[in-house]
N, C-alpha and C positions, 0 to 999 in steps of 0.2 A: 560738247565742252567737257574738261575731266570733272570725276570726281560727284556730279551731279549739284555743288553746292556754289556752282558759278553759275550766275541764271541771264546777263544782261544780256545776251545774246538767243531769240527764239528763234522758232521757226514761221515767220510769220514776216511778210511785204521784203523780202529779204530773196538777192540775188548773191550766191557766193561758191565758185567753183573753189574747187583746192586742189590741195596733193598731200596723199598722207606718206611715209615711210615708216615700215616694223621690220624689227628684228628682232632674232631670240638669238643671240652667239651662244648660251650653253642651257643645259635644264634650268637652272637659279635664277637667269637674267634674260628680260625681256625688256624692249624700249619702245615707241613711237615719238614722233615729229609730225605735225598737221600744220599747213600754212595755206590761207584762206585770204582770200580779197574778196569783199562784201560791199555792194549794193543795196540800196533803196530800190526795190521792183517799180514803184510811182513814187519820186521825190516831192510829190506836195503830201504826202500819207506820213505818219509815223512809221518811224523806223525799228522793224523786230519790232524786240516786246519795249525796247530801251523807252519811249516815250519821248523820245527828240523828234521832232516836227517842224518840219518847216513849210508851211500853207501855201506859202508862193511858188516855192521850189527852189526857188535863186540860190539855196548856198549847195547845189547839187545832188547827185546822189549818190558819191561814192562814199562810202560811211569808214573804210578801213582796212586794215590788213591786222590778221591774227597768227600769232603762233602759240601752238599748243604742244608740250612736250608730257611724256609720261613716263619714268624710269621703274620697274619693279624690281625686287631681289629678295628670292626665298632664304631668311634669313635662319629656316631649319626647312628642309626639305618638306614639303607637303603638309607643314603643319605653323610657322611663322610666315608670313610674305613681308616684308617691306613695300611703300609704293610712295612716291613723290609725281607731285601734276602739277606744272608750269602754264603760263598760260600769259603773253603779251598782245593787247590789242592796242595799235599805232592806231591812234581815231585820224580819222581822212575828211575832209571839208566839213561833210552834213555834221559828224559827230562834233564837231572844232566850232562852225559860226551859225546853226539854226539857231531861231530865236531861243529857245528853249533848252540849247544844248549846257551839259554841266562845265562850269569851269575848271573843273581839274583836267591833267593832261591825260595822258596814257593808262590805259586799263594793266593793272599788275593784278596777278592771282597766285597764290601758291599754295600746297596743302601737302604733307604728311600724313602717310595713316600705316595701321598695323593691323593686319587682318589675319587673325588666330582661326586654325580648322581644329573642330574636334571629333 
């Protein structure tokens, strides 16, 4: 996930192939796109690190689909960078009706940063 400061998603009881896309069009700009469909590996187990559980199994195990975007731009060549990290996770049954799942809707994440070389 970007940025390091988005955590709900670990690596742990979690099945989630993807597809990433990068591009650099010139030296100053660089981008990615990551979209992830994620699984419960055993639906009666908590899910990742999120702590959603559902004992019985019954509200499944497909947990979601994510996308993750990263924009960079050297806003002085080798010495200012710009960088923006998007990040939507569309929660899928398990995330939506276990017992224990949180009532808000869809995961939004976004971050700004400015990383100075000296």
């Amino acid at each position: 996930a970007p940025a390091g400061l988005y955590n709900a998603i670990g690596r742990a009881n979690l099945v989630t192939p993807g597809v990433r896309l990068e591009a650099t069009p010139n030296k100053r700009l660089d981008w990615l796109v990551v979209y992830r469909a994620m699984w419960a590996d055993a639906r009666e187990d908590s899910f990742s690190t999120t702590g959603v559980r559902d004992a019985g199994g019954l509200s499944g195990s497909f947990a979601g689909n994510q996308v993750e975007v990263r924009l960079r731009y050297w806003l002085v060549p080798d010495r200012l960078r710009f960088e923006f990290d998007g990040l939507l996770l569309a929660k899928g049954r398990l995330l939506r009706e276990a017992p224990n799942a949180p009532a808000k809707g869809w995961t939004r994440y976004g971050s700004f940063n400015l990383t100075a070389v000296f």
